[in-house]
C-alpha positions in Angstrom: 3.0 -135.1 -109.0 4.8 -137.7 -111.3 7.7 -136.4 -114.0 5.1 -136.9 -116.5 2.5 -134.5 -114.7 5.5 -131.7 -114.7 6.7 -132.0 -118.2 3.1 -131.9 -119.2 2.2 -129.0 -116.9 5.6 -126.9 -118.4 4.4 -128.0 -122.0 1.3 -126.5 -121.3 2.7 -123.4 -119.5 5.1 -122.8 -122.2 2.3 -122.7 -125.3 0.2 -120.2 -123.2 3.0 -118.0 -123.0 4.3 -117.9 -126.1 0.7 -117.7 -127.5 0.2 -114.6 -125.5 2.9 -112.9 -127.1 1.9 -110.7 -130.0 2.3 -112.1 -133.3 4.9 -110.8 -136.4 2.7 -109.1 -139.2 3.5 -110.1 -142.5 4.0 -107.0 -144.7 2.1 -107.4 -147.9 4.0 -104.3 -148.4 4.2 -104.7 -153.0 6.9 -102.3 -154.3 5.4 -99.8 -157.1 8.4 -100.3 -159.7 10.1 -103.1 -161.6 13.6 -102.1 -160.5 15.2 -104.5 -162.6 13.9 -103.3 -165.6 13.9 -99.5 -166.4 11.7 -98.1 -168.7 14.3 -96.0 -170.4 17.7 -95.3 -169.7 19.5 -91.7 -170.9 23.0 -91.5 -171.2 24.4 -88.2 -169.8 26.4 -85.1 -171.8 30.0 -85.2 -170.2 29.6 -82.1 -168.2 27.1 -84.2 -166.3 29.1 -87.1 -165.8 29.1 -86.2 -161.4 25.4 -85.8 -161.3 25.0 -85.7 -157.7 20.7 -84.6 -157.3 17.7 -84.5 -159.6 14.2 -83.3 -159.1 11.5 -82.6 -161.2 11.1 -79.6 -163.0 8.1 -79.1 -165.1 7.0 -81.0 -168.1 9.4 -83.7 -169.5 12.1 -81.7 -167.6 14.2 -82.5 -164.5 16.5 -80.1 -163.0 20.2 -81.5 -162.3 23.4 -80.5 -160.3 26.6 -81.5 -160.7 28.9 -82.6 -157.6 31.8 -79.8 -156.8 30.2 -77.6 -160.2 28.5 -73.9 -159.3 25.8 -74.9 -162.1 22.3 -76.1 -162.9 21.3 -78.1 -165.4 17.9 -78.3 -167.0 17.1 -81.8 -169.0 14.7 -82.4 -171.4 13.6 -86.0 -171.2 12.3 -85.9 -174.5 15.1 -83.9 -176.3 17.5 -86.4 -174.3 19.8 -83.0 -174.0 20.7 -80.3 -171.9 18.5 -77.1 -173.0 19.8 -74.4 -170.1 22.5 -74.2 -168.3 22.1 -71.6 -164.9 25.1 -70.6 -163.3 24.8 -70.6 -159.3 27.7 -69.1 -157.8 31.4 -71.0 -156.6 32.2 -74.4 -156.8 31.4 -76.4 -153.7 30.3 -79.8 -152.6 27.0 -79.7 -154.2 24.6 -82.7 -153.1 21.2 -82.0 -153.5 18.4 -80.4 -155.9 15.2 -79.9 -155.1 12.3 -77.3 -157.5 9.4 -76.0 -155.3 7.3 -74.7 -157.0 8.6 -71.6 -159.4 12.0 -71.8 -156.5 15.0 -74.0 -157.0 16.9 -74.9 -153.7 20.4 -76.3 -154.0 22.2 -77.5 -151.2 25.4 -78.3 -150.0 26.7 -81.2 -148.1 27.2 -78.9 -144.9 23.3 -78.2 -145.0 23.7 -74.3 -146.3 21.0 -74.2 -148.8 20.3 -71.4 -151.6 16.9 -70.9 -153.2 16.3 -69.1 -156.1 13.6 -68.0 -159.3 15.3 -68.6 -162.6 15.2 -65.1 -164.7 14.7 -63.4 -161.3 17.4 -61.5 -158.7 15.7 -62.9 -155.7 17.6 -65.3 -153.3 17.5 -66.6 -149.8 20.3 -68.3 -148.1 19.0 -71.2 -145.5 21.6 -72.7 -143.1 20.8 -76.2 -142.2 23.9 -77.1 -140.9 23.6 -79.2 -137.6 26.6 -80.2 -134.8 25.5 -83.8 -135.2 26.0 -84.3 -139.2 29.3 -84.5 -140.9 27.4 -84.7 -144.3 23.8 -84.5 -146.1 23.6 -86.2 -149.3 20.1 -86.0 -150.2 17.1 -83.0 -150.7 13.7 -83.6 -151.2 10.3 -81.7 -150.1 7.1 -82.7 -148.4 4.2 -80.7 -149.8 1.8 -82.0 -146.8 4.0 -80.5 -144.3 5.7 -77.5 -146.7 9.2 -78.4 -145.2 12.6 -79.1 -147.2 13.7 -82.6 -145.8 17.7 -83.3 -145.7 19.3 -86.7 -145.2 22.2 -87.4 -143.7 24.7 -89.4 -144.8 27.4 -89.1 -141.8 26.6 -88.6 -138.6 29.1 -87.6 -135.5 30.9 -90.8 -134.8 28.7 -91.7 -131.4 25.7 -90.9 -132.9 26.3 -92.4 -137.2 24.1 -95.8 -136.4 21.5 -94.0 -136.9 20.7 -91.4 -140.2 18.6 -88.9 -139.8 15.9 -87.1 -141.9 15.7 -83.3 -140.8 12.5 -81.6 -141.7 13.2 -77.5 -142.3 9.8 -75.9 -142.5 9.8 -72.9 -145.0 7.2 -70.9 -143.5 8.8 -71.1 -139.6 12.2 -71.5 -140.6 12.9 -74.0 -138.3 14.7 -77.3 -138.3 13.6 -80.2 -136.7 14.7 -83.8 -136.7 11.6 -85.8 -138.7 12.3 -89.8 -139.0 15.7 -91.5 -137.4 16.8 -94.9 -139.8 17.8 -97.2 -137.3 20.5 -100.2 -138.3 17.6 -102.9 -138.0 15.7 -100.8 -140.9 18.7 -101.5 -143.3 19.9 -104.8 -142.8 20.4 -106.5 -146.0 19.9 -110.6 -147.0 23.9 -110.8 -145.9 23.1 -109.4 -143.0 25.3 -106.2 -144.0 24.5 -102.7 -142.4 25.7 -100.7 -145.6 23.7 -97.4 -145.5 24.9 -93.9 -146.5 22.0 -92.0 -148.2 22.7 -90.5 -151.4 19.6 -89.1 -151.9 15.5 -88.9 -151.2 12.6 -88.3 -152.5 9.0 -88.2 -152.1 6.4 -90.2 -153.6 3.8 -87.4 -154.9 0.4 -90.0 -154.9 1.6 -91.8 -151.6 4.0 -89.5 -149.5 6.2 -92.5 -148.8 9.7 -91.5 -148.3 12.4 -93.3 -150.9 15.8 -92.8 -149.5 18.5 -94.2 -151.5 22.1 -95.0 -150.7 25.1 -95.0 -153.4 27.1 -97.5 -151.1 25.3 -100.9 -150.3 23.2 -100.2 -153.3 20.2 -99.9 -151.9 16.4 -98.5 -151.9 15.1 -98.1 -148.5 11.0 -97.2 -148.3 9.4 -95.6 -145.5 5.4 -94.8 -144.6 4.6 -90.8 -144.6 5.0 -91.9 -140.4 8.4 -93.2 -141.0 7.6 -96.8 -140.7 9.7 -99.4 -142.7 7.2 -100.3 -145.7 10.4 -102.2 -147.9 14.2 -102.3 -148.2 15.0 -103.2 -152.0 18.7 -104.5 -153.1 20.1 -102.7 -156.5 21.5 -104.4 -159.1 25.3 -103.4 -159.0 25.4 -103.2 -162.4 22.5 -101.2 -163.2 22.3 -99.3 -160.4 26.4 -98.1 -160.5 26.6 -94.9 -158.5 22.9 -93.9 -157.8 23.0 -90.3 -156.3 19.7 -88.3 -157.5 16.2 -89.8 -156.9 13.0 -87.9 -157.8 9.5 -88.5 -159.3 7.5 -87.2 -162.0 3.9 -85.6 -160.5 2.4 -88.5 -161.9 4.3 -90.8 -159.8 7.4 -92.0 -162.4 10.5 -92.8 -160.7 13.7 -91.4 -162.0 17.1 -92.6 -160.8 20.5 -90.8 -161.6 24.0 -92.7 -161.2 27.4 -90.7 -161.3 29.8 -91.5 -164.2 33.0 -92.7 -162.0 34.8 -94.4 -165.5 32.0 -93.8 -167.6 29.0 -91.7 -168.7 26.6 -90.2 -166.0 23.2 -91.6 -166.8 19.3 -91.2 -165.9 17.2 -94.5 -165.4 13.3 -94.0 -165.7 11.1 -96.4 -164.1 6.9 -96.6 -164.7 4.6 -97.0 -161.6 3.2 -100.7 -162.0 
């Protein structure tokens, strides 16, 4: 066999296998919101200039909690103002918000959560802390599998590439780790790994999981199986400290950003 005959034969060998491996599927993956363009935009009252979680709360109303402040706010969307106030104990590190039905669950960064019924002396404490997380930042619930679902933020030092999305079912009491985020899932155009959630939600019409993340500015979106369906870069400037992340039952997106120097404020974006 000439040169020729091997270079040909290795040609050939070399197309077979590299057609036999399995091809890259485009995603045609089309993100629901304009994120560049928000519907409306609400500037905050100065006692909710730390907004740190949002959910929704029944008509035109989304219930709030401030960071570090025992208290729960209720916000009319139409109003554009505060119409009650609920006070929920001490001051602590308070990072998420989440209304299930006639129950309101507030949680803190160490995972001990506190459910309650406005106009009602029931309670129930929940303790979600874990020995892997440092910090959740982020409460949401999944109707399909009636489970609170916590996102980390911080992670033991060995174990922090990846965040985690614990599920807590209400009816077992049990928590169980639900979707892991690897590094890969959050690499941005600059190739940056930036990625410490600030907050989640789920999409009521889809069950997609929205997770969003304060530093690196971004919007990562996940299949109801925890595939990766989109990872969307914020605008800096409109996005400035997004911490609170919730939708409407009709599948509106809202988005809450801290104050830092300025107001706290509420962005609203329209499904497509």
């Amino acid at each position: 066999m000439n040169i020729l005959s091997i270079v040909f034969v290795i040609i050939v060998i070399t197309i077979v296998v590299v057609a036999c491996f399995p091809k890259k599927k485009k995603s045609n993956y089309i993100v629901a919101y304009d994120l560049q363009n928000p519907t409306k935009s609400m500037i905050l009252p100065e006692n909710m200039k730390e907004i740190s979680g949002l959910s929704f709360y029944k008509n035109n109303q989304l219930a709030c909690v401030n960071d570090e402040k025992g208290n729960v706010f209720i916000y009319d969307l139409q109003q554009g103002e505060i119409v009650e106030k609920i006070e929920i104990g001490k001051k602590g590190d308070y990072e998420g918000i989440e209304v299930v039905d006639d129950e309101i669950f507030i949680m803190k960064s160490n995972g001990k959560i506190k459910g309650f019924k406005i106009g009602t002396e029931e309670e129930r404490k929940i303790d979600c802390s874990h020995p892997d997380v440092v910090e959740y930042e982020g409460l949401s619930y999944n109707p399909s599998t009636k489970s609170l679902l916590l996102v980390t933020k911080e992670r033991i030092k060995d174990k922090n590439d990846k965040k985690v999305i614990y599920a807590y079912d209400l009816a077992k009491e049990t928590l169980v780790k639900y979707i892991s985020i690897s590094e890969d899932m959050i690499k941005g155009s600059d190739g940056k790994k930036t990625f410490a959630p600030s907050g989640i939600a789920v999409h009521p019409l889809t069950d997609e999981l929205y997770i969003i993340s304060s530093q690196g500015k971004k919007l990562l979106i996940l299949s109801p199986a925890g595939e990766k369906l989109a990872l969307v870069e914020l605008d800096e400037k409109l996005f400035r400290q997004p911490e609170g992340i919730c939708f409407t039952p009709e599948g509106d997106l809202y988005i809450s950003s801290e104050g830092a120097k300025g107001d706290g404020y509420i962005l609203k974006f329209a499904s497509k």
